[in-house]
FIKOLZA-1660 file (N, C-alpha, C; in steps of 0.1 Angstrom, whole numbers, plus 5000, padded with zeros to 4 digits):
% residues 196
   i   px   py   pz ch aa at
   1 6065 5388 7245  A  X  N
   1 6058 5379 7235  A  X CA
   1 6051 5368 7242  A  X  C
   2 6055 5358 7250  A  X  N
   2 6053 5348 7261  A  X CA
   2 6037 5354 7269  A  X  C
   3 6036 5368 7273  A  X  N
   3 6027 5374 7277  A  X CA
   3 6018 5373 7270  A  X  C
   4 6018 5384 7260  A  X  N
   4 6009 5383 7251  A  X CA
   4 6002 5371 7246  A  X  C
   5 6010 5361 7239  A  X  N
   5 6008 5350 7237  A  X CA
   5 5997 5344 7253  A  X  C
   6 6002 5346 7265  A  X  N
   6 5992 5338 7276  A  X CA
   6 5981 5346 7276  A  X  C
   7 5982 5354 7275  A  X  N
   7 5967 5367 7272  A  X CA
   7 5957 5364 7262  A  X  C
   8 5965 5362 7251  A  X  N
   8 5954 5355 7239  A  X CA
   8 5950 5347 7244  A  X  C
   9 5957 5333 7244  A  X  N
   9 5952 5319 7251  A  X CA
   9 5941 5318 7259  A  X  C
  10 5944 5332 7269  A  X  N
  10 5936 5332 7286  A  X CA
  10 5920 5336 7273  A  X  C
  11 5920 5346 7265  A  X  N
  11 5907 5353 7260  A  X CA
  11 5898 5340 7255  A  X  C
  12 5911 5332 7244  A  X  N
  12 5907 5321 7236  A  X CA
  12 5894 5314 7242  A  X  C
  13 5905 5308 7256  A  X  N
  13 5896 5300 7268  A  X CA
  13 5883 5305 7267  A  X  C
  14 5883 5315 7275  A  X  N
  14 5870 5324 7280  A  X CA
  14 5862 5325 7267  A  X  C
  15 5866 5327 7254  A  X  N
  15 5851 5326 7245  A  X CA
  15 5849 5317 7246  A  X  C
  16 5857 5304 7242  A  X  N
  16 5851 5290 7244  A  X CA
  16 5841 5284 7251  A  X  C
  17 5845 5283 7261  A  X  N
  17 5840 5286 7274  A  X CA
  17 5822 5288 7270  A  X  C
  18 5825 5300 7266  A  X  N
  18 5808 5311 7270  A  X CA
  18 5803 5309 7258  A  X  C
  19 5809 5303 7248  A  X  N
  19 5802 5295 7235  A  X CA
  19 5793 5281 7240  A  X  C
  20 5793 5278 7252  A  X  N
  20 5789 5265 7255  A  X CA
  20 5776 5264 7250  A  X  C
  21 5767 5253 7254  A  X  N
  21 5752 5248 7247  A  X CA
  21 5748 5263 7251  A  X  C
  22 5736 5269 7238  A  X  N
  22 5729 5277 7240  A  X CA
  22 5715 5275 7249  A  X  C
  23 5713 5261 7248  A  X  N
  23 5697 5259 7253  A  X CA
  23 5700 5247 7263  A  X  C
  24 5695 5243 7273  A  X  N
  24 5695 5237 7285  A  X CA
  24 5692 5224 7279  A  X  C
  25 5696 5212 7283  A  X  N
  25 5699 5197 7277  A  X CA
  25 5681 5197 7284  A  X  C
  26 5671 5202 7285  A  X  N
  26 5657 5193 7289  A  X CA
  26 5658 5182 7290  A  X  C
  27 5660 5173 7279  A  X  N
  27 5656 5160 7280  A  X CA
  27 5665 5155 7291  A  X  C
  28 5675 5159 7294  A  X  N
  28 5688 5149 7305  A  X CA
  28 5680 5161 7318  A  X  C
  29 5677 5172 7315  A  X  N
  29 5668 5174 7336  A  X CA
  29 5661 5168 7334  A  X  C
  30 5648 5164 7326  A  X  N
  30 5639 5156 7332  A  X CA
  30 5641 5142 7334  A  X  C
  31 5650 5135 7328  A  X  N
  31 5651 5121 7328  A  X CA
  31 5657 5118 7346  A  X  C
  32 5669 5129 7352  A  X  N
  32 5675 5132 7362  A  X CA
  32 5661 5136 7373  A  X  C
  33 5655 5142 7370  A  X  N
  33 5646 5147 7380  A  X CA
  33 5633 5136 7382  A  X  C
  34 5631 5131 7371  A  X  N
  34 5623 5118 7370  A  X CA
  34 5632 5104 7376  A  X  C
  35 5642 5103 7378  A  X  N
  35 5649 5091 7384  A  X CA
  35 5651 5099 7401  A  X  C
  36 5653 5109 7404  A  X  N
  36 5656 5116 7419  A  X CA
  36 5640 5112 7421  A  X  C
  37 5630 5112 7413  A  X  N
  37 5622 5110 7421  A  X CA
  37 5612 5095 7421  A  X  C
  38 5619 5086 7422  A  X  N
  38 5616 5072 7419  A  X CA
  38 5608 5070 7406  A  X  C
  39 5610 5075 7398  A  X  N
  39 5600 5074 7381  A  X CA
  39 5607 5072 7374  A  X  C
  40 5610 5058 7378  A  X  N
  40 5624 5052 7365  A  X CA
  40 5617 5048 7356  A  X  C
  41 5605 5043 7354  A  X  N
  41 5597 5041 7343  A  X CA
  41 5593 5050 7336  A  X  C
  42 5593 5060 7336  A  X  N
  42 5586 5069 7329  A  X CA
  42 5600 5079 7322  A  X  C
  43 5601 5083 7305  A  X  N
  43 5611 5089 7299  A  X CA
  43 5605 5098 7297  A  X  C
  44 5620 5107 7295  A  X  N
  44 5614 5118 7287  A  X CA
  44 5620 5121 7269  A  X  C
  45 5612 5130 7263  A  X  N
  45 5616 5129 7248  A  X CA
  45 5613 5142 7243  A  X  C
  46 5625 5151 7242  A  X  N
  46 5622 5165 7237  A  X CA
  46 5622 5169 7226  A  X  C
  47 5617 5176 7224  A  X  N
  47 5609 5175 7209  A  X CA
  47 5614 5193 7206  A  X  C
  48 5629 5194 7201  A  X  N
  48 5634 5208 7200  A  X CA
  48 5624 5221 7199  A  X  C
  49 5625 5211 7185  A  X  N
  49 5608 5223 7174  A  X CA
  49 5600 5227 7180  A  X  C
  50 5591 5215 7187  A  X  N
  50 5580 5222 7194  A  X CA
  50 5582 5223 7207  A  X  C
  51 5594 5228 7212  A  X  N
  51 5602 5230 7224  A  X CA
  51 5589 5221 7238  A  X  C
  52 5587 5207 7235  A  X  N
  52 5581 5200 7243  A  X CA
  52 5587 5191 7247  A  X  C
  53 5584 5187 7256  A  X  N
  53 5590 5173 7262  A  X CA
  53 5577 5165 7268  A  X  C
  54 5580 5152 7256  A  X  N
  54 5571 5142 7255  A  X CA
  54 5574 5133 7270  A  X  C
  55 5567 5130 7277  A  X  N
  55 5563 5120 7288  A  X CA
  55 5561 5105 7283  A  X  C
  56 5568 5094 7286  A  X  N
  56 5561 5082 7283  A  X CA
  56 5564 5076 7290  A  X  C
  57 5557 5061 7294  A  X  N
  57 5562 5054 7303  A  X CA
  57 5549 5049 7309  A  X  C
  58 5552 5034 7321  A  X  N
  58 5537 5034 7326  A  X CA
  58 5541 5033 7343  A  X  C
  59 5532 5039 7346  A  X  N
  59 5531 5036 7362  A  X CA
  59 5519 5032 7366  A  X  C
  60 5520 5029 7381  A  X  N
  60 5508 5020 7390  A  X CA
  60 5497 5030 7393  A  X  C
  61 5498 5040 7396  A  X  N
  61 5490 5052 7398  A  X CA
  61 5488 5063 7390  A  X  C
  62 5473 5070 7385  A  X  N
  62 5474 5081 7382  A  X CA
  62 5476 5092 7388  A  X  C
  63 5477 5093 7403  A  X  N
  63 5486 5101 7409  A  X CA
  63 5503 5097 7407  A  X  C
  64 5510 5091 7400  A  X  N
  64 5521 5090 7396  A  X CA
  64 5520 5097 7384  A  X  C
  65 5512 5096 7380  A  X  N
  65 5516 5100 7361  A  X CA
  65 5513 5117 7365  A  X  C
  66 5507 5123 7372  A  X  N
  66 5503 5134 7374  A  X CA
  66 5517 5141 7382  A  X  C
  67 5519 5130 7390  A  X  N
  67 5537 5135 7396  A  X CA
  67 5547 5137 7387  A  X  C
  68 5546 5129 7379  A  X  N
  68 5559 5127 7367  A  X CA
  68 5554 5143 7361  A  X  C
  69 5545 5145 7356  A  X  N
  69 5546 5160 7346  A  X CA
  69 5549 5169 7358  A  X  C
  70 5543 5170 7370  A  X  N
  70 5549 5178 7380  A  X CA
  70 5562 5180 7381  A  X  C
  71 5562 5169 7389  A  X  N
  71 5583 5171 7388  A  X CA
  71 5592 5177 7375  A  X  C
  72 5590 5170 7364  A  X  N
  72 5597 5175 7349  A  X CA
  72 5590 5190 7346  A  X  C
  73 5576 5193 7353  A  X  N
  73 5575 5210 7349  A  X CA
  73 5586 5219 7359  A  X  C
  74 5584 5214 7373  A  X  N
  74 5595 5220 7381  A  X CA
  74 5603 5223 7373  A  X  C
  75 5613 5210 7373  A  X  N
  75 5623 5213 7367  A  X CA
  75 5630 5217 7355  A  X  C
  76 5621 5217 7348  A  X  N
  76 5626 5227 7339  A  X CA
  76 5618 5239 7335  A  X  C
  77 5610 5242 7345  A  X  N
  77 5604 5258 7341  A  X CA
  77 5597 5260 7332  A  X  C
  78 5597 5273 7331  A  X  N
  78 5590 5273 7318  A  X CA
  78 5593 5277 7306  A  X  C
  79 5611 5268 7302  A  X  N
  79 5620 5268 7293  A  X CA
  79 5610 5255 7282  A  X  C
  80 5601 5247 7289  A  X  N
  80 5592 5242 7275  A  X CA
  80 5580 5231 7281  A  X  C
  81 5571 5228 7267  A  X  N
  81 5563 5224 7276  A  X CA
  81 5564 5214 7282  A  X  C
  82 5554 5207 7288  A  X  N
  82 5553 5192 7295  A  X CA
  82 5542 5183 7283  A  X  C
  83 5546 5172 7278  A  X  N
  83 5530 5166 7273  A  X CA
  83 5530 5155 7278  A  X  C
  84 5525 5151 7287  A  X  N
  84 5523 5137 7298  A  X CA
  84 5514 5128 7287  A  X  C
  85 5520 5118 7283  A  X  N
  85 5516 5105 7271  A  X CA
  85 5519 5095 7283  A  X  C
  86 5520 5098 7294  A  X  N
  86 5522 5080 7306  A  X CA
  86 5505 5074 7305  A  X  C
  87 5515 5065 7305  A  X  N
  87 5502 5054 7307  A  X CA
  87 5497 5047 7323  A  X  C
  88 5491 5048 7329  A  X  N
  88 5487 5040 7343  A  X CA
  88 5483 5025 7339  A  X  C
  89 5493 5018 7348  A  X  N
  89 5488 5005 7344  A  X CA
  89 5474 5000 7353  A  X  C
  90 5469 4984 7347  A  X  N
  90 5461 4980 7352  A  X CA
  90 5449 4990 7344  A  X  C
  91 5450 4999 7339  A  X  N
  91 5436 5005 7338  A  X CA
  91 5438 4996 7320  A  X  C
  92 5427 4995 7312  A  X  N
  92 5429 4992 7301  A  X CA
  92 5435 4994 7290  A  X  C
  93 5441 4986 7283  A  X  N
  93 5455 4997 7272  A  X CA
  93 5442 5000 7261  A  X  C
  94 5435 4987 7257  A  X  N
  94 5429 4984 7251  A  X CA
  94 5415 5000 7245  A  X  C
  95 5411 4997 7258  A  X  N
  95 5401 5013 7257  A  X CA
  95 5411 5022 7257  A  X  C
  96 5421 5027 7263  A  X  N
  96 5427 5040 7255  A  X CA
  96 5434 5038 7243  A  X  C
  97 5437 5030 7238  A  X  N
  97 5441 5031 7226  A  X CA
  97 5429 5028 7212  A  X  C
  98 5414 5026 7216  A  X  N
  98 5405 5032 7213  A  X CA
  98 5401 5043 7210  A  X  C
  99 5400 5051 7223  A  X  N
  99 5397 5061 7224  A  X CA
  99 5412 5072 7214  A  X  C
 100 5425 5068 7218  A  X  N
 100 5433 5076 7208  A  X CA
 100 5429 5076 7194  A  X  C
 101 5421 5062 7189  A  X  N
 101 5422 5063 7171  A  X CA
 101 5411 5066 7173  A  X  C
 102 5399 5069 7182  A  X  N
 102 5389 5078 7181  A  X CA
 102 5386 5091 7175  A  X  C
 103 5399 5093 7183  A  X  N
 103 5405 5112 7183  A  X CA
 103 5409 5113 7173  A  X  C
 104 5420 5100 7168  A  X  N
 104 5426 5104 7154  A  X CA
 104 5413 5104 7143  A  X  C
 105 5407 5098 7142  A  X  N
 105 5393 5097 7130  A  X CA
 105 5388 5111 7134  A  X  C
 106 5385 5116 7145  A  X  N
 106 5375 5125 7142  A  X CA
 106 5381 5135 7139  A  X  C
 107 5393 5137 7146  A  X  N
 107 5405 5148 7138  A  X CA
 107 5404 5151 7122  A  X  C
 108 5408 5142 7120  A  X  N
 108 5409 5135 7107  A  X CA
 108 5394 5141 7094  A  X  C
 109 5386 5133 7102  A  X  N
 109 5371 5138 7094  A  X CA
 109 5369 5154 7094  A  X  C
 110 5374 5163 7109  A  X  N
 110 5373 5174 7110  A  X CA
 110 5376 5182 7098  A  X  C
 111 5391 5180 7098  A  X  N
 111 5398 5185 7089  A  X CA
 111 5392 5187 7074  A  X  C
 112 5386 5172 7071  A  X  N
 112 5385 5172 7059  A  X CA
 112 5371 5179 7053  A  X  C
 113 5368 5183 7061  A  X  N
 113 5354 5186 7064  A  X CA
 113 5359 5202 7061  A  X  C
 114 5367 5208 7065  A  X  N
 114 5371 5223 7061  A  X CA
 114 5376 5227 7053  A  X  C
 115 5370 5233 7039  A  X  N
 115 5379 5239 7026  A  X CA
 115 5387 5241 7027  A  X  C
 116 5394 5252 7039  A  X  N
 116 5408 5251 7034  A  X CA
 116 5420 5251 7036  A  X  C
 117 5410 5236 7046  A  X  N
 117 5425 5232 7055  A  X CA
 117 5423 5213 7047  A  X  C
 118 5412 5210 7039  A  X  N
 118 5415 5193 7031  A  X CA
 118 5424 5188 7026  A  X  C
 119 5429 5199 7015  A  X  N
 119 5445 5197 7008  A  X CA
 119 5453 5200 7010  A  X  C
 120 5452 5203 7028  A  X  N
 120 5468 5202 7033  A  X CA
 120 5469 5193 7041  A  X  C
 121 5484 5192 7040  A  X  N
 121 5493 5176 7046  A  X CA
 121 5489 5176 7061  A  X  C
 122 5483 5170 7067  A  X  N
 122 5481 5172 7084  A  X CA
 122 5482 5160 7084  A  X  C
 123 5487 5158 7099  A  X  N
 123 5491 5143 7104  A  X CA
 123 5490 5144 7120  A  X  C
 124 5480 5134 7123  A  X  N
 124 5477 5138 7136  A  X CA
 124 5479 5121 7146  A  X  C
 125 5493 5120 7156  A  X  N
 125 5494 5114 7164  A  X CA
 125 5490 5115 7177  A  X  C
 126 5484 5106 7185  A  X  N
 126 5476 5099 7197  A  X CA
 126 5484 5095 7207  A  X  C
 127 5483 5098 7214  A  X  N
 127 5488 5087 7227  A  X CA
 127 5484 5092 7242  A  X  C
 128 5470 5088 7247  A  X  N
 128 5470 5088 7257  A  X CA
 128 5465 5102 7263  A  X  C
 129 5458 5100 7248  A  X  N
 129 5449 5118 7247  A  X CA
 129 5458 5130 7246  A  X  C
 130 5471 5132 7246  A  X  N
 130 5478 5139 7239  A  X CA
 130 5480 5139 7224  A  X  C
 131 5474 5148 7219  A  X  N
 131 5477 5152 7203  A  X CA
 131 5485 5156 7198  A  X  C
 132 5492 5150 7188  A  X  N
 132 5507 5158 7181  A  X CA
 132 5501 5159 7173  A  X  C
 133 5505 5173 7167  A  X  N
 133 5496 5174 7153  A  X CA
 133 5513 5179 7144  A  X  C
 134 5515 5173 7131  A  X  N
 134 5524 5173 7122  A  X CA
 134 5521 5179 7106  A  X  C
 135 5529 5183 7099  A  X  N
 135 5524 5187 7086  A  X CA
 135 5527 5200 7076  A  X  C
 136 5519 5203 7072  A  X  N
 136 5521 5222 7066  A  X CA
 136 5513 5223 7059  A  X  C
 137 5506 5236 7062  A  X  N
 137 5494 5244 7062  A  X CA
 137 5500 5256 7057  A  X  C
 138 5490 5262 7047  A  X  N
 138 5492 5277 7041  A  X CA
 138 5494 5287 7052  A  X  C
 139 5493 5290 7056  A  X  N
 139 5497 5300 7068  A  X CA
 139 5490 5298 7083  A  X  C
 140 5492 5307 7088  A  X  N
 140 5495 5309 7104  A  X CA
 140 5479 5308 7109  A  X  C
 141 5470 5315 7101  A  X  N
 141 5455 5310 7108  A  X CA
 141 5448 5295 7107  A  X  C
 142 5460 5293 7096  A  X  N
 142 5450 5277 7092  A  X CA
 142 5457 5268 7102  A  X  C
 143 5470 5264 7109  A  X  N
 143 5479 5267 7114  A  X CA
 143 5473 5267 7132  A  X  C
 144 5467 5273 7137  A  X  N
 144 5459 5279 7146  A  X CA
 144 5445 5273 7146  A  X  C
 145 5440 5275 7136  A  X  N
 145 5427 5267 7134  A  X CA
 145 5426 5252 7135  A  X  C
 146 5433 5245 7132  A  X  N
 146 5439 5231 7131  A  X CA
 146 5441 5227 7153  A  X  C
 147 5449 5239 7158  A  X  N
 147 5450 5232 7170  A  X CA
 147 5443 5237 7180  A  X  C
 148 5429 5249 7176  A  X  N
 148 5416 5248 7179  A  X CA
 148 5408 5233 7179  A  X  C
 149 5410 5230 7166  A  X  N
 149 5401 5221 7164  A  X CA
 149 5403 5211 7173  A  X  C
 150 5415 5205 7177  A  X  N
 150 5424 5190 7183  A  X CA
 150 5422 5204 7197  A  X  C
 151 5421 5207 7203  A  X  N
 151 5422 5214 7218  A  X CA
 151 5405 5209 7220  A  X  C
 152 5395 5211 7214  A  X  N
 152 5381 5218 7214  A  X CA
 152 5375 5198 7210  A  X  C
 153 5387 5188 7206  A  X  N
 153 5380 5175 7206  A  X CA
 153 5377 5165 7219  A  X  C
 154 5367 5160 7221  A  X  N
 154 5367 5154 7235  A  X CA
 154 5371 5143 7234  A  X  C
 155 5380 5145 7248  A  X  N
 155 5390 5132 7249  A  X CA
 155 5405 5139 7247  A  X  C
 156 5411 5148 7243  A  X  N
 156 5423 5153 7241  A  X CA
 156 5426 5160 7255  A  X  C
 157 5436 5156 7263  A  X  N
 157 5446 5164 7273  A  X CA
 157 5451 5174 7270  A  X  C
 158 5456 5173 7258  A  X  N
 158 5468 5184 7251  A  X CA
 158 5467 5182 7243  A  X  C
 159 5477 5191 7236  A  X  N
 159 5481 5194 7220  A  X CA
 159 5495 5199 7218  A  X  C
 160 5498 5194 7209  A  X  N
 160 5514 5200 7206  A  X CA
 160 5515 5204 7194  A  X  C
 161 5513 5212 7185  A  X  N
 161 5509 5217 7174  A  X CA
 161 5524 5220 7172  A  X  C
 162 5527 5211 7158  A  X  N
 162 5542 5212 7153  A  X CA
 162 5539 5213 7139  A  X  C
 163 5526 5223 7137  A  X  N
 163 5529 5224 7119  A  X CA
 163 5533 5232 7114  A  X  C
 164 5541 5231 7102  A  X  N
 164 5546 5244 7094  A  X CA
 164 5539 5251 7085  A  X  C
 165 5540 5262 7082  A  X  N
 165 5537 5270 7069  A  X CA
 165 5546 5265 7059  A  X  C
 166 5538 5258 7050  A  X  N
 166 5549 5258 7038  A  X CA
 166 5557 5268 7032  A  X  C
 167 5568 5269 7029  A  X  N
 167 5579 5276 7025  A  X CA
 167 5578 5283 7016  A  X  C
 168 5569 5278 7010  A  X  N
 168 5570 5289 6995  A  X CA
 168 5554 5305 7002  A  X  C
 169 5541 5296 7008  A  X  N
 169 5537 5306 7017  A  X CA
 169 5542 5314 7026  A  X  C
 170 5555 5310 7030  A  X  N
 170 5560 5325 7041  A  X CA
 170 5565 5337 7035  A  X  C
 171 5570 5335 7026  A  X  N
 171 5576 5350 7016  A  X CA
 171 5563 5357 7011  A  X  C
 172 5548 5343 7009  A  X  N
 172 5543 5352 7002  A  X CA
 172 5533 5356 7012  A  X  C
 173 5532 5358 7025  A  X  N
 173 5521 5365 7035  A  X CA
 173 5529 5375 7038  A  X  C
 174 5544 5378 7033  A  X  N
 174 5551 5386 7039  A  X CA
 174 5549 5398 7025  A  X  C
 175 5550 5393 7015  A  X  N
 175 5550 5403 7002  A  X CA
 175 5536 5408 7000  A  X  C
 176 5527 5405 7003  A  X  N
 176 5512 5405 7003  A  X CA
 176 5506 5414 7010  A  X  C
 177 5513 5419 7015  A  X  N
 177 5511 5428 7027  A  X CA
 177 5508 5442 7017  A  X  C
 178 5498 5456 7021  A  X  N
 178 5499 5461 7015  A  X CA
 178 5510 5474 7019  A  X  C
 179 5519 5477 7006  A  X  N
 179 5527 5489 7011  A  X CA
 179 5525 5500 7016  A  X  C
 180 5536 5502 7028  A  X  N
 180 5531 5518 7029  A  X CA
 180 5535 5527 7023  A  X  C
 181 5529 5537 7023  A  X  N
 181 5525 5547 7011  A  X CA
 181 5547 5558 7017  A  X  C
 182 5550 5564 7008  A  X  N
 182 5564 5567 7013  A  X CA
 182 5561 5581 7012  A  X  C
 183 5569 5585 7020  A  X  N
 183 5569 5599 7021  A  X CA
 183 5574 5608 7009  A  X  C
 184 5581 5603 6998  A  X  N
 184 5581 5610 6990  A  X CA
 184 5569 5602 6976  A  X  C
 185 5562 5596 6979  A  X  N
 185 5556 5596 6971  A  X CA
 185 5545 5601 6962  A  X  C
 186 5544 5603 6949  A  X  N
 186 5538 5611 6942  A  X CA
 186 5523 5606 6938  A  X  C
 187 5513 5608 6940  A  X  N
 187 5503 5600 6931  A  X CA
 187 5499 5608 6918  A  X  C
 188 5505 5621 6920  A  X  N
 188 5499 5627 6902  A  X CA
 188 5512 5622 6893  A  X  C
 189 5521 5613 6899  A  X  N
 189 5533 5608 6889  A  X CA
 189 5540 5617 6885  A  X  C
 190 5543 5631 6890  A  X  N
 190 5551 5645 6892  A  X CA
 190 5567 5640 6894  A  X  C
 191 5577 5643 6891  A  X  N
 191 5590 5640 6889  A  X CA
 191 5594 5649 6904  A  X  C
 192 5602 5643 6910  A  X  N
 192 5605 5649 6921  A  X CA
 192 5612 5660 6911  A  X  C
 193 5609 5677 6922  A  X  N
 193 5613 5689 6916  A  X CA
 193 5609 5694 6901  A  X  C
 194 5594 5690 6897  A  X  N
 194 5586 5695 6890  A  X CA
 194 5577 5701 6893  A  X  C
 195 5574 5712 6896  A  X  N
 195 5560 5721 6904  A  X CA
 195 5551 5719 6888  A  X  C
 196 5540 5723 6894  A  X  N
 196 5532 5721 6884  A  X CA
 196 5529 5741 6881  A  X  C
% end
């Protein structure tokens, strides 16, 4: 009994165990790989959903800020993206944060400017010519079209396109679909096992 019972136990362990985190802590390698490499200014900020990790922070050089996404892409592969939002000091905050509500306005006007993406929720954050785009859009092309648009704006680094299909549109691009036709199907409306 004593056996058995350590056998269970010993199994118990072992699933526990191999139940551990499914997805790799990102945010704690790059903060680790960003302090091993003297960039204690600069954080990181993972962003599950859009399996990104946001960059912020300022350093003295833009060969620093260009090191910092380097190092945090090393190390974590290509388990998610990099979106480098560092700021280099000494250069003006003043003109990039210009130029970010630049991006946001023209974003903004883009948008509204396209039938039939106006009356949907979009929300588009700046920093440092990184675009986060937020919200929910009827489906997957409008969706796509939206981070054409913020890729294709001058002055944007990146893009991190975190919008949804609204909920009640996912069931229906999925039902909308047309059926396929079934193998026993009749079109003269004949009863299965009625010859004519």
């Amino acid at each position: 009994m004593k056996l058995a019972m350590g056998a269970a136990a010993t199994v118990l362990l072992f699933s526990v165990a191999a139940c551990g985190p499914r997805h790799p802590d990102y945010e704690k390698t790059a903060d680790n790989a960003l302090s091993s490499a003297a960039l204690d200014k600069v954080n990181a900020d993972y962003d599950n959903d859009a399996k990104t990790i946001h960059l912020k922070g300022t350093v003295n050089t833009e060969s620093d800020r260009q090191r910092a996404e380097d190092v945090v892409q090393k190390a974590v592969g290509n388990g998610a993206h990099v979106a480098n939002e560092v700021t280099v000091a000494n250069k003006d905050a003043g003109i990039a944060d210009d130029l970010d509500g630049g991006i946001q306005t023209r974003l903004k006007d883009l948008v509204k400017n396209e039938p039939e993406l106006k009356d949907d929720n979009i929300d588009f954050q700046t920093n440092n010519g990184v675009v986060t785009i937020s919200g929910h859009v009827d489906n997957t092309a409008e969706r796509d079209k939206v981070g054409d648009l913020a890729r294709s704006t001058p002055g944007v680094r990146d893009v991190v396109n975190s919008l949804e299909i609204k909920p009640d549109n996912k069931t229906s691009e999925r039902t909308n679909r047309t059926p396929a036709t079934r193998p026993d199907s009749r079109p003269d409306n004949r009863a299965p096992g009625n010859p004519r």
